[in-house]
MARDREN-612944 format. One record per residue: residue number from 1; residue in one letter; x, y, z of N, C-alpha, C in turn. Coordinates in Angstrom, 1 decimal, decimal comma, padded with zeros to 4 digits. Each point is the difference from the previous one (the first is absolute). Layout:
<selos>
+--------+------+--------+--------+--------+--------+--------+--------+--------+--------+--------+
! gudren ! voro !   n_c1 !   n_c2 !   n_c3 !  ca_c1 !  ca_c2 !  ca_c3 !   c_c1 !   c_c2 !   c_c3 !
+--------+------+--------+--------+--------+--------+--------+--------+--------+--------+--------+
!    NUM !    A !      X !      Y !      Z !      X !      Y !      Z !      X !      Y !      Z !
...
+--------+------+--------+--------+--------+--------+--------+--------+--------+--------+--------+
</selos>
This chain:
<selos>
+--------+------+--------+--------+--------+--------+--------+--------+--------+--------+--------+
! gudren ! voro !   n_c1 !   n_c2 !   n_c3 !  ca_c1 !  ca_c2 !  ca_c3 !   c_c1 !   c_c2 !   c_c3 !
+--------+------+--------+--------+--------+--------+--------+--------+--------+--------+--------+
!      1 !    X ! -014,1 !  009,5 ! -057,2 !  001,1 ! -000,7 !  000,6 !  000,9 !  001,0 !  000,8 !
!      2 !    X !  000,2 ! -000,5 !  001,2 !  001,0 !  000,8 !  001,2 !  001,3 ! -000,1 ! -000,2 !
!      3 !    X !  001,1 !  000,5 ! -001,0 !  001,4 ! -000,1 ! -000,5 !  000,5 ! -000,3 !  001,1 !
!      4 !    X ! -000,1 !  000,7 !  000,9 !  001,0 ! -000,1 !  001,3 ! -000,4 ! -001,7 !  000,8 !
!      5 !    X ! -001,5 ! -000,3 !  000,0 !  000,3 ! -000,9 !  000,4 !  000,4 ! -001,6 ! -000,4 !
!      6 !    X !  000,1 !  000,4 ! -001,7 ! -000,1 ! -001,3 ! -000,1 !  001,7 !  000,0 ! -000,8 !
!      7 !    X !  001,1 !  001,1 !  000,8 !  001,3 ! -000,1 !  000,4 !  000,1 ! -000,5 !  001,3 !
!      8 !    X ! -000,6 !  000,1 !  000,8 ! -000,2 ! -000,4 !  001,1 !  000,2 ! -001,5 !  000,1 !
!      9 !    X ! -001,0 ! -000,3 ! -001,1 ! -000,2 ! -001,5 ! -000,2 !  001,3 ! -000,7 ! -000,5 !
!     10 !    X !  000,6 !  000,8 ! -000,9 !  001,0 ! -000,5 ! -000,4 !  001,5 ! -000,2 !  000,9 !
!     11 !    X ! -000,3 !  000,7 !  001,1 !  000,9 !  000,1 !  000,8 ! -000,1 ! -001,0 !  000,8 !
!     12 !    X ! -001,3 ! -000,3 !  000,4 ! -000,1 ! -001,4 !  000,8 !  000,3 ! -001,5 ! -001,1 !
!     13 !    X ! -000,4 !  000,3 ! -001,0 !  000,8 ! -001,2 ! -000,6 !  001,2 ! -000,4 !  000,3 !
!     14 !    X !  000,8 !  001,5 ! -000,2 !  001,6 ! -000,2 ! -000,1 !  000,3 ! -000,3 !  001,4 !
!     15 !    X ! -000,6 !  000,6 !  000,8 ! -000,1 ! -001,2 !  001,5 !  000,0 ! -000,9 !  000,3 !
!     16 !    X ! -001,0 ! -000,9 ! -000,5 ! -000,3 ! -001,3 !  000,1 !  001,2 ! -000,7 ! -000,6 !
!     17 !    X !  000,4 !  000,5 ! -001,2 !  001,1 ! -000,7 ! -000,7 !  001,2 !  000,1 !  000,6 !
!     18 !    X !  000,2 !  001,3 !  001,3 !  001,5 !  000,1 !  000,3 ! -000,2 ! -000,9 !  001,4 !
!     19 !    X ! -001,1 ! -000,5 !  000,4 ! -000,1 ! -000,3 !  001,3 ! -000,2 ! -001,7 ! -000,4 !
!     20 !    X ! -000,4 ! -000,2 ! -001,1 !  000,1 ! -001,2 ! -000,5 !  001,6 ! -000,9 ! -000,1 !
!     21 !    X !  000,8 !  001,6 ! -001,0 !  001,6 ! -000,5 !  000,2 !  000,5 ! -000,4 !  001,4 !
!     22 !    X ! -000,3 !  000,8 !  001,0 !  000,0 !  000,1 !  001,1 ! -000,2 ! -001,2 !  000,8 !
!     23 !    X ! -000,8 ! -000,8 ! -000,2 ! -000,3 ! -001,3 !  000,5 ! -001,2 !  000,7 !  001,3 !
!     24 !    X ! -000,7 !  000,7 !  000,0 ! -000,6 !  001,2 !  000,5 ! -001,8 ! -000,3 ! -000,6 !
!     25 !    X ! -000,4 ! -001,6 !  000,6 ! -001,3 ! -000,5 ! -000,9 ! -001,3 !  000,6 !  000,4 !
!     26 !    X !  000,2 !  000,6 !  001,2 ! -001,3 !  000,6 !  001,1 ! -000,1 !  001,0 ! -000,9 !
!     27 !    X !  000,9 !  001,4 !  000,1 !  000,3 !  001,3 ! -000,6 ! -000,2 ! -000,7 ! -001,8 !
!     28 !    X ! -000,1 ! -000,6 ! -000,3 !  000,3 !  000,1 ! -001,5 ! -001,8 ! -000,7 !  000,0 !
!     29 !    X ! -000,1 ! -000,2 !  000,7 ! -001,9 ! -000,2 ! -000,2 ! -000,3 !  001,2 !  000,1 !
!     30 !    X ! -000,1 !  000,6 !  001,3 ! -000,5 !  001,5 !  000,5 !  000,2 !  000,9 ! -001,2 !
!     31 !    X !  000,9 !  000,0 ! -000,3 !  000,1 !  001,1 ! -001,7 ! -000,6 ! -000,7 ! -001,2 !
!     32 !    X !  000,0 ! -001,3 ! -000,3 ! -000,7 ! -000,1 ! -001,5 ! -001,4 !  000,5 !  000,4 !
!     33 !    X ! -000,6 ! -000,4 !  001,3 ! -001,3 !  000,0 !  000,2 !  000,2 !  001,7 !  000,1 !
!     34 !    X !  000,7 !  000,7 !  000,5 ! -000,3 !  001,6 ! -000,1 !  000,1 !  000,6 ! -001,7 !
!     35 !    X !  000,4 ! -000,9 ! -000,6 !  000,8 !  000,3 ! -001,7 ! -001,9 ! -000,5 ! -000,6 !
!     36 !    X ! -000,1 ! -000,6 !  000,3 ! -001,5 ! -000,3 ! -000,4 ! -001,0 !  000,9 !  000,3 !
!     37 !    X !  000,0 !  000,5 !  001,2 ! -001,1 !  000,6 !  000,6 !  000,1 !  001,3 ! -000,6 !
!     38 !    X !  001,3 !  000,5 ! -000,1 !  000,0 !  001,4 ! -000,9 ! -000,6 !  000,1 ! -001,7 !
!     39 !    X !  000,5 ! -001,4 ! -000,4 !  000,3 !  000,1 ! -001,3 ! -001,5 !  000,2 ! -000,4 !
!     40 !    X !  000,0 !  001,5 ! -001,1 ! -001,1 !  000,0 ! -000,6 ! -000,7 ! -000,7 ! -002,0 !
!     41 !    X !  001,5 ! -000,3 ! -000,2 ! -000,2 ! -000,5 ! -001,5 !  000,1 ! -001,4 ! -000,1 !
!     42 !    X !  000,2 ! -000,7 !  001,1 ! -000,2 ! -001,1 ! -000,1 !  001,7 ! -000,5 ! -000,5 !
!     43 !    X !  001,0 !  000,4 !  000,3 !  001,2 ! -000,2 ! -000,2 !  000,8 ! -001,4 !  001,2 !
!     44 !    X ! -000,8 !  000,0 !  000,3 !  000,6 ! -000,8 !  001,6 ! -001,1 ! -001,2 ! -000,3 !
!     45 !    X ! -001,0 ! -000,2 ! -000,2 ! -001,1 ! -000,7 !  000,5 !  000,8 ! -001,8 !  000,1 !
!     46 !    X !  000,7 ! -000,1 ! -001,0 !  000,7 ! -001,4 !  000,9 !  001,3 ! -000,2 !  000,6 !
!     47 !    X !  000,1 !  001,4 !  000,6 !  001,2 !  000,2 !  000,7 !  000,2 ! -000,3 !  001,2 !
!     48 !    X ! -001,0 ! -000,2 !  000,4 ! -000,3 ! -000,2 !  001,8 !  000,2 ! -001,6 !  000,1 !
!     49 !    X ! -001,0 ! -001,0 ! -001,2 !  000,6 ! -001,0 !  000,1 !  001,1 ! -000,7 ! -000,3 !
!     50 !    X !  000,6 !  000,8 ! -000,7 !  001,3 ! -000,4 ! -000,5 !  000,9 !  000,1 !  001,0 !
!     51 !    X ! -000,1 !  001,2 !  001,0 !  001,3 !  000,2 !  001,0 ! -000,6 ! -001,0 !  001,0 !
!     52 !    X ! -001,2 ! -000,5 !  000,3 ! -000,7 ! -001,0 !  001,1 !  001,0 ! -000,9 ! -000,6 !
!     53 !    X ! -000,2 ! -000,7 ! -001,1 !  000,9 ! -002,1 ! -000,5 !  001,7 !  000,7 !  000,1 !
!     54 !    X ! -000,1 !  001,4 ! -000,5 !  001,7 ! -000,3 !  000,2 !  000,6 !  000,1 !  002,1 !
!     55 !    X ! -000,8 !  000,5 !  000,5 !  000,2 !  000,3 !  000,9 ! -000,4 ! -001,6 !  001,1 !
!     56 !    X ! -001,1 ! -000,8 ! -000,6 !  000,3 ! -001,1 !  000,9 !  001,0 ! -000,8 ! -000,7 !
!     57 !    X !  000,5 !  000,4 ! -001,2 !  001,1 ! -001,0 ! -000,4 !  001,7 !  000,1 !  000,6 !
!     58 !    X !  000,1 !  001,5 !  000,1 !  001,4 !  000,4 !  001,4 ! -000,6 ! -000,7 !  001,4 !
!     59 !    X ! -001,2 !  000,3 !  000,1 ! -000,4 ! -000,9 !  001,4 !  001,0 ! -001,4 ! -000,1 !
!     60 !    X ! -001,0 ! -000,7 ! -001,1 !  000,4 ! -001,1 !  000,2 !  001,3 ! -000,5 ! -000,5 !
!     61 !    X !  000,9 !  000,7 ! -001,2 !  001,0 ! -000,5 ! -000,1 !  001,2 !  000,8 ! -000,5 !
!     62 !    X ! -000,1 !  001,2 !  000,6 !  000,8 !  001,8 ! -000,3 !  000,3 !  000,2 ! -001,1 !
!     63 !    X ! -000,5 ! -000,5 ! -000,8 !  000,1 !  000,5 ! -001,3 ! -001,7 !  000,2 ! -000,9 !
!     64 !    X !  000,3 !  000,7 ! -001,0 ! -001,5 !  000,0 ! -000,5 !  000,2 ! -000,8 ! -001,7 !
!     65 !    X ! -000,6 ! -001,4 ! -000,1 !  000,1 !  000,1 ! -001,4 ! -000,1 !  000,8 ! -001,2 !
!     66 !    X !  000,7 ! -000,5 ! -000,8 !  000,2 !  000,6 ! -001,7 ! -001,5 !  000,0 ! -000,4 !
!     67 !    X ! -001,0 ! -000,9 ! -000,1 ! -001,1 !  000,5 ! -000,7 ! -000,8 !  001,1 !  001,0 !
!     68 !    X ! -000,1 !  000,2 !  001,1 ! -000,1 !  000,9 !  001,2 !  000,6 !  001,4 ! -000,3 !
!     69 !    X !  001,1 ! -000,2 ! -000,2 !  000,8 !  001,4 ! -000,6 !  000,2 !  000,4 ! -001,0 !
!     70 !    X ! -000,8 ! -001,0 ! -001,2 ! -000,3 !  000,6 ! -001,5 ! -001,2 !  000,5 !  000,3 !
!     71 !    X ! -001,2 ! -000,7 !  000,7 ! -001,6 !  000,3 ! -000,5 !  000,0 !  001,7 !  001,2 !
!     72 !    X !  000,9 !  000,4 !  001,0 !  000,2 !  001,0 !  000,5 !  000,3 !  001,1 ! -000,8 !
!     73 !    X !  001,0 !  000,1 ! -000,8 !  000,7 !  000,7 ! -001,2 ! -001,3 !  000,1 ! -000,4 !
!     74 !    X ! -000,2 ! -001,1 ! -000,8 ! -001,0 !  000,3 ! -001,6 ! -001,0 !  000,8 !  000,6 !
!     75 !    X ! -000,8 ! -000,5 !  001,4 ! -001,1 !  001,0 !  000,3 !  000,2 !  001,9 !  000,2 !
!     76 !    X !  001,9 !  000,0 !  000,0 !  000,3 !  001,6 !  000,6 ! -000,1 !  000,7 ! -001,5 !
!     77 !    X !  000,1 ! -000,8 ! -000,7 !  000,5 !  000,2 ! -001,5 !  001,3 !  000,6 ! -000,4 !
!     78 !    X !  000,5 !  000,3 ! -000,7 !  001,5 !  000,5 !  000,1 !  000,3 !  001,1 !  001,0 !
!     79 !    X !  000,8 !  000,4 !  000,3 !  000,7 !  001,0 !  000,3 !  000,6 ! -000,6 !  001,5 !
!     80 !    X !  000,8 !  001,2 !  001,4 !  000,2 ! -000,4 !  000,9 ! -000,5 ! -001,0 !  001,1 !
!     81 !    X ! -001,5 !  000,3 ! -000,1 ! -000,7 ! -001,2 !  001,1 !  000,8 ! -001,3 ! -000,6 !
!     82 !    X ! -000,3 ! -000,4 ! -001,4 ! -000,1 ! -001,2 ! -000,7 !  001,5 ! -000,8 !  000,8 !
!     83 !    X !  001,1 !  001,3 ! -000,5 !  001,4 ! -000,9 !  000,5 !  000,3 ! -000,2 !  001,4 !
!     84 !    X ! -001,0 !  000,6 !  000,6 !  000,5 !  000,0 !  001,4 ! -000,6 ! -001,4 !  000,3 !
!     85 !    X ! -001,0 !  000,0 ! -000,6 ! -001,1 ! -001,7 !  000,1 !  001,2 ! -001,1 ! -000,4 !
!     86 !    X !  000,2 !  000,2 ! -001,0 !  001,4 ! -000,5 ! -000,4 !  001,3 ! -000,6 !  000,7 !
!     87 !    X !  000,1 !  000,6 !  000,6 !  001,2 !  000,4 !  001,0 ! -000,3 ! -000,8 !  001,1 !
!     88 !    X ! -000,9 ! -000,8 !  000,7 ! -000,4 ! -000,6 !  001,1 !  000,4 ! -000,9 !  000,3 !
!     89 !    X !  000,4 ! -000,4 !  001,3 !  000,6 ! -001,3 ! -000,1 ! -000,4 ! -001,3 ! -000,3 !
!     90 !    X !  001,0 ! -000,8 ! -001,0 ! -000,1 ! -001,2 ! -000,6 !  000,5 ! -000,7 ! -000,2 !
+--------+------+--------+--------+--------+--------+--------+--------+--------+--------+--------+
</selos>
């Protein structure tokens, strides 16, 4: 495993999540799908679709639901990603 790049990966998470806050739904695809593509332990694998439903859910109503913004969290597992998933608009 490539340490460096699967920080990488993590950094595109925290993208997706800041571009998610952001109301930023193009850019917050382009990163989970880059957070994926890096990830080598399989830490992301339902991260890509999770930021896809929250991201047509700002589409459709600017905000991301509460079960949307828990099952985000639980997949980051604790730590910074989780609360920032958290933190989304709702």
């Amino acid at each position: 495993m490539d340490g460096q790049q699967q920080r990488k990966a993590l950094s595109a998470a925290e993208s997706a999540l800041r571009a998610l806050a952001a109301g930023e739904t193009g850019r917050a695809r382009t990163a989970a799908d880059k957070a994926a593509s890096l990830d080598q332990v399989g830490a992301y694998s339902g991260f890509i679709g999770l930021v896809s439903r929250a991201a047509g859910e700002i589409e459709q109503s600017g905000r991301v639901l509460p079960e949307t913004k828990q099952a985000l969290a639980d997949s980051l597992g604790p730590g910074p990603l989780a609360a920032l998933a958290e933190d989304l608009p709702g």
